[in-house]
N, C-alpha and C positions, 0 to 999 in steps of 0.2 A: 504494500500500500504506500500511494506517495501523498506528500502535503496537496496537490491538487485536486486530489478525489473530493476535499472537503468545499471546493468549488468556492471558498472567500472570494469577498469582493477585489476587484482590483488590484486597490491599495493596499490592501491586507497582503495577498497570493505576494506582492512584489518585497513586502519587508520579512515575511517568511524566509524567503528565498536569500535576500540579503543578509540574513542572520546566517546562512548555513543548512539551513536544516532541510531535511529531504525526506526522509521515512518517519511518520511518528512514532513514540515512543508505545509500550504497550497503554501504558493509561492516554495517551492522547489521542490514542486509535480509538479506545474503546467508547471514553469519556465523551469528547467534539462533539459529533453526532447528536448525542441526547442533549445534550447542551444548545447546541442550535436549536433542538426542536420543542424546548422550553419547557424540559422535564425539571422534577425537582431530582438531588443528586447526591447522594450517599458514595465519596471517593473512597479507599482507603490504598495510600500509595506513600512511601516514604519520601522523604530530602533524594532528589539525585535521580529522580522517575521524570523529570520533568513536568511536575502535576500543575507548576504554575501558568504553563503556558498552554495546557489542558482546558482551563477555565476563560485565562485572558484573552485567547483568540475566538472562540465563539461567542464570548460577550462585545467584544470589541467588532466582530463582523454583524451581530444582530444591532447593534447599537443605530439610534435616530438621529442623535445630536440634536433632538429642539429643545436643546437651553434648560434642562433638566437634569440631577444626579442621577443618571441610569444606571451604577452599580455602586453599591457599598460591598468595599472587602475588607475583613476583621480577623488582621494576624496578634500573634501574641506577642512578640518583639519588636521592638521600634526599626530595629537592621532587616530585619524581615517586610517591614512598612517600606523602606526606603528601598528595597530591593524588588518589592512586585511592581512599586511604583513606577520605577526605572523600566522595566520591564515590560508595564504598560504602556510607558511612552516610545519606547525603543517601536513596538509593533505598531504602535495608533499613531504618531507624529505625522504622516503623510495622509491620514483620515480626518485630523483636524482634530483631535481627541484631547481634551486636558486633563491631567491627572494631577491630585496632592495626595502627600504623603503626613497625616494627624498624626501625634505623637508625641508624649509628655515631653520637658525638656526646653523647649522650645516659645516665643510670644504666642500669645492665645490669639491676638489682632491680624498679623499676617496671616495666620493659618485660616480663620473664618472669611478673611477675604478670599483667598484661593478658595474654599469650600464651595462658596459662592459661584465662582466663576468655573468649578470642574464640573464633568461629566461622569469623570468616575472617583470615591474616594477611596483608599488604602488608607488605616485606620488601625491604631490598640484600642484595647477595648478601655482604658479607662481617660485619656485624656479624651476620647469621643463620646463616653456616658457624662462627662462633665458639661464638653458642650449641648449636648441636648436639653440636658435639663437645666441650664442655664439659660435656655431660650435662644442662646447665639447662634444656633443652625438649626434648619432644618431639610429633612430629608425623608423622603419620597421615592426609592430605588424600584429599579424595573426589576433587578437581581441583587440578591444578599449572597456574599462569599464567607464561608466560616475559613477560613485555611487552618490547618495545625492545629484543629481543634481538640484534641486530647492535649497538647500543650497549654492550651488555652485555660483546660480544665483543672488541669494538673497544677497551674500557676495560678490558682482561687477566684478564675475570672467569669464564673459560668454565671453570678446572680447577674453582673455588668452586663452579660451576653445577652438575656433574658429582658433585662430591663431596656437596653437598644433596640429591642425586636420588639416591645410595645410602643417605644415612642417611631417605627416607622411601619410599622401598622403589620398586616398579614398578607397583602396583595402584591405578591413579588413571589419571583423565582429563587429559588433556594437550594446552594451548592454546600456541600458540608464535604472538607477532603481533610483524611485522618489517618497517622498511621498506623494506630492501632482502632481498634472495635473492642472497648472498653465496654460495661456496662450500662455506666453513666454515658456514655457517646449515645449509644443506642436508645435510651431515656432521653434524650435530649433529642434525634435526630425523628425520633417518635411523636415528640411535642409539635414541633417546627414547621417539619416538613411534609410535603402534600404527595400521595401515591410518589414514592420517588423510585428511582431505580439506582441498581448499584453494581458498581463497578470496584473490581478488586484484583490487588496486582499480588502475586503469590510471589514468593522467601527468591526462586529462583530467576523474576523475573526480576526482581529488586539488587539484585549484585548481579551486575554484569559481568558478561566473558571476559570484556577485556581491561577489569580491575586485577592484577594478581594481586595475593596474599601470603603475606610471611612470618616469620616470628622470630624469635633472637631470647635464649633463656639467658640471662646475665643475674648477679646478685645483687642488691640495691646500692650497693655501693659503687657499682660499674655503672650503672645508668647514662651517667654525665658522659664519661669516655667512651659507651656504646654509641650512643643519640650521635657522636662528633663525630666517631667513626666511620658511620654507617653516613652523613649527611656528605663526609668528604668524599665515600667512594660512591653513594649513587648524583652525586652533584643535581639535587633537583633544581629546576628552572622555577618552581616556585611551592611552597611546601607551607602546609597547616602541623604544628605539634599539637595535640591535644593532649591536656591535664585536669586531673580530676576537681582540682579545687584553687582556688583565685591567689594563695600565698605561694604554689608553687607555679602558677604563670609568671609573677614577678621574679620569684628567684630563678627559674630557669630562661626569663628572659634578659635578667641582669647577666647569668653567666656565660651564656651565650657571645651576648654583646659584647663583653670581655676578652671573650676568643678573636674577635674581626668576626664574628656575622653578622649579615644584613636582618635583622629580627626588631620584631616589636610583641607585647602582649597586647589581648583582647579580656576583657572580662566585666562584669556585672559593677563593678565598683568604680568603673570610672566614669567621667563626665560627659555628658553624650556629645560635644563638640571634640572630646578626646577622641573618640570613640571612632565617630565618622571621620578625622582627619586618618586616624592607623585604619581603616579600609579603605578608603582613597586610597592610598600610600599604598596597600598591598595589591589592590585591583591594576592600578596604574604601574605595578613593577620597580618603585622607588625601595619596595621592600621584598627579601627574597622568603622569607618568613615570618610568618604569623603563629602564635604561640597561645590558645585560647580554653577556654572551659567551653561543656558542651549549650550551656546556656548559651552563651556570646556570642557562640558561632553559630546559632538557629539560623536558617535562612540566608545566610551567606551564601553565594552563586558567585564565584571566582572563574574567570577563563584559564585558560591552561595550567588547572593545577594539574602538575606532575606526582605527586608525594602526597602522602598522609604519613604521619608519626602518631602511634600512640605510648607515649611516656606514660602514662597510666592506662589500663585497660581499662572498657568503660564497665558501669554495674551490670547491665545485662546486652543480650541481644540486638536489642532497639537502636540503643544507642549507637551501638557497634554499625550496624548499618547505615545509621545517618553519618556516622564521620566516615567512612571510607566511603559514601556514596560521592563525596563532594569532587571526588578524582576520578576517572576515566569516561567522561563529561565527550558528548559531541561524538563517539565513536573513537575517540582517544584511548591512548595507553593511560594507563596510572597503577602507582602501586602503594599498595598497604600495609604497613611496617608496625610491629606492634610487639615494642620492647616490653619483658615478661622476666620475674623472679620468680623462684622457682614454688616460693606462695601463691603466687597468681597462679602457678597453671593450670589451676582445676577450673579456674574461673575461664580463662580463655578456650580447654576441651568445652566445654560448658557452651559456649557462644559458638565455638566452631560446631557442634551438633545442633544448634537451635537455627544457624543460617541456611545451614549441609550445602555450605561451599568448605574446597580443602583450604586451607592454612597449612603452607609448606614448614617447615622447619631448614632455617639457618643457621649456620654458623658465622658470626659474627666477622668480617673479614680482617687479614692479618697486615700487617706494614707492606709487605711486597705484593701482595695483591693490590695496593692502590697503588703504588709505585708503579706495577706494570698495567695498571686502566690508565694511569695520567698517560704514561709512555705513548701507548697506543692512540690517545686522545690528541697528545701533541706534532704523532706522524701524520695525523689524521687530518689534524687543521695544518698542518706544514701542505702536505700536497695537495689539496684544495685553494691554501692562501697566491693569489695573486702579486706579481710582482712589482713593487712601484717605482717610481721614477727614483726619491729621497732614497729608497734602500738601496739600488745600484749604486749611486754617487756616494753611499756610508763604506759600502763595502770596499766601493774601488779604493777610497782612502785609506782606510784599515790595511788594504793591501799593500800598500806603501811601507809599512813596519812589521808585517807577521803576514806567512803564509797561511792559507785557506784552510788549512784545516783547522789552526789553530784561532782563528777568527770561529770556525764552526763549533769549534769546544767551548769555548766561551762565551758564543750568543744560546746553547745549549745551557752551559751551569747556569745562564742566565734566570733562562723560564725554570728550568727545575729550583733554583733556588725558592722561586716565588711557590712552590707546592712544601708547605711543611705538613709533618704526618704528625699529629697528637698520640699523646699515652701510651699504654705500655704495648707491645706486640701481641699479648692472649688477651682477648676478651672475653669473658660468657662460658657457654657450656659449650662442649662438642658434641657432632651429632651421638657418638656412643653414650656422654651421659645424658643428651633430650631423649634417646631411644631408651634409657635404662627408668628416666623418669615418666614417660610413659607409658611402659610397664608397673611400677608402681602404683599409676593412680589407675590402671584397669585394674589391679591385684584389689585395690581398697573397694572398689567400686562393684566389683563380684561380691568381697564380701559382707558388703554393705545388703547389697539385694541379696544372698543368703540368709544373713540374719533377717533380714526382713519378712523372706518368706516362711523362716523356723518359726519367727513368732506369729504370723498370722495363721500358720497350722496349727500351733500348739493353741490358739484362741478358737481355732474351729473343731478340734478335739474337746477344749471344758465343754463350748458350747452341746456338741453331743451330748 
């Protein structure tokens, strides 16, 4: 199936195209459709399915433009607000389409103006239940967007939800996209929504072929010198670390920095002018790292990330799929690195059966393993590089006091000097002892469900 079957107007078909995209994704195959034909719509599709453009382009294609809010969308993060919004205008700009992005933080005055004058809004749920009942806006949408709405939930925002959906009445089209089918979703989507239909993306369509995934056992005190190791020999073009909790975004983006990386943190404690300056900064390539908790990074949509890090494994599944969705974007490569003590492993067996994608197992690479990728990296760009006018006229000078090879040794120690290798030569575990620790935790895990099943025999014998 291509983007044309869904027959957009014009304007639409042409910024489609301009963005790259050619096949839909599975949710945007299945979702569009019903979406145009102005069903109500029950998603469940993780970060990395492409679910936002699932929604924006049949809203944006059904759309009138007479002078009216024709869509309210209600994410749970302010970076998540500023990223559909973008988003929206990236497709709609050639349609004539305005879009704002509402969101604490920020003057209450310019934002109601813009409200005013959009067509479509992107919205958190509590600087938007302020204005309403403030009386400063009002809204009237043709279509209500829930996005991330177990986040929404999850982040204590469902009475806000509720309370929005009576000040803009019940006469609208209603998309509710979630990654999980929680209880509460389901009570809520029950409430809400009119005969809807549902679409749903399964474990395997949600991690794509072409994300690999790998792991690295090291003990906590390697972490620091693994994370370096590992970032100097796959040399990402641009990489998210994820960490469990906001005191070690900062100290591992102070150490970092330390080192000569290009790195900043993301996280829930900073100022939201801070905040948007470090994703500028990392979208635009001024940063080669981004260093964030999984809050932070909601709804972040980065082009060519190459790299995910998990310095911390996340608490379950879920999560684990939202940060390694964020890399092998567009039909791209990307790979998923997910540094692990040898406490965590049961947690990461744990998430590798609940995705049933594999998770390789690595060994941590040695000093001369990057030694010989640089090597190869620098013939690589040597016969490719072009010759310029300045380097003859350098050369031929040089050749005036030292013959050629010895000009070629020396413009050699040169680049290699510029490659230094951190810490010590062993890192981590080797694959004998990741193969000896994974026999252990199947050994525990048999006899975990043995005992398990001893005692519910022995309760079904008293019961006799």
């Amino acid at each position: 199936m291509k983007f044309e079957n869904f027959n957009f107007k014009n304007e639409l078909a042409d910024a489609v195209k301009k963005a790259g995209f050619k096949e839909p994704s599975p949710i945007q195959k299945d979702a569009i459709p019903l979406v145009l034909q102005g069903f109500d719509l029950i998603a469940q599709a993780h970060t990395g399915t492409g679910k936002t453009a699932a929604f924006a382009l049949p809203i944006l294609n059904n759309l009138k433009l007479d002078g009216t809010q024709e869509a309210l969308i209600i994410t749970p993060t302010r970076e998540l607000a500023i990223q559909v919004s973008d988003e929206v205008y990236r497709f709609g700009k050639n349609i004539g389409v305005k879009s704002v992005a509402v969101y604490g933080g920020t003057p209450y005055n310019r934002q109601i103006e813009q409200v005013k004058k959009a067509n479509i809004v992107v919205a958190t749920p509590g600087r938007l239940i302020d204005l309403l009942k403030s009386g400063k806006i009002k809204l009237n949408p043709k279509v209500v967007v829930l996005d991330e709405a177990d986040e929404m939930l999850d982040m204590g925002f469902l009475d806000d939800i509720k309370k929005i959906l009576q000040f803009i009445g019940s006469n609208h089209q209603t998309l509710l996209f979630s990654a999980t089918m929680t209880k509460d979703i389901k009570t809520l989507a029950n409430k809400i929504l009119k005969e809807p239909k549902t679409v749903s993306i399964t474990k395997s369509e949600v991690i794509t072929a072409n994300i690999s995934q790998e792991y690295y056992v090291v003990e906590e005190r390697e972490k620091n010198d693994a994370l370096i190791r590992l970032i100097d020999f796959y040399n990402p073009n641009k990489s998210i670390i994820f960490c469990r909790m906001k005191k070690e975004v900062d100290r591992l983006s102070a150490f970092l920095n330390s080192q000569g990386y290009s790195c900043k943190g993301l996280h829930g404690d900073m100022g939201q002018k801070e905040r948007e300056i470090t994703i500028k900064e990392f979208k635009k390539g001024s940063l080669d790292i981004l260093i964030a908790t999984d809050v932070a990074a909601r709804g972040l949509d980065v082009n060519n990330l190459s790299h995910v890090f998990n310095y911390h494994i996340p608490f379950d599944s879920q999560s684990y799929v939202h940060r390694i969705g964020r890399t092998g974007r567009a039909g791209k490569e990307g790979l998923a690195i997910s540094i692990v003590t040898p406490n965590e492993f049961r947690a990461l067996q744990k998430i590798q059966k609940s995705v049933g994608s594999k998770i390789e197992s690595k060994e941590v690479p040695r000093i001369s393993d990057i030694e010989s990728k640089k090597t190869l990296e620098i013939i690589e760009n040597m016969l490719s590089q072009k010759v310029l006018e300045d380097s003859i006229e350098l050369v031929n000078y040089l050749k005036e006091g030292m013959d050629i090879n010895t000009i070629a040794y020396k413009f050699a120690s040169i680049i290699l000097g510029k490659y230094e290798i951190k810490g010590r030569d062993k890192i981590g575990k080797s694959q004998k002892e990741i193969s000896r620790l994974v026999k252990e935790n199947k050994n525990k895990s048999n006899r975990k469900n043995r005992n398990r099943r001893f005692k519910t025999e022995r309760k079904l014998r008293q019961s006799a």
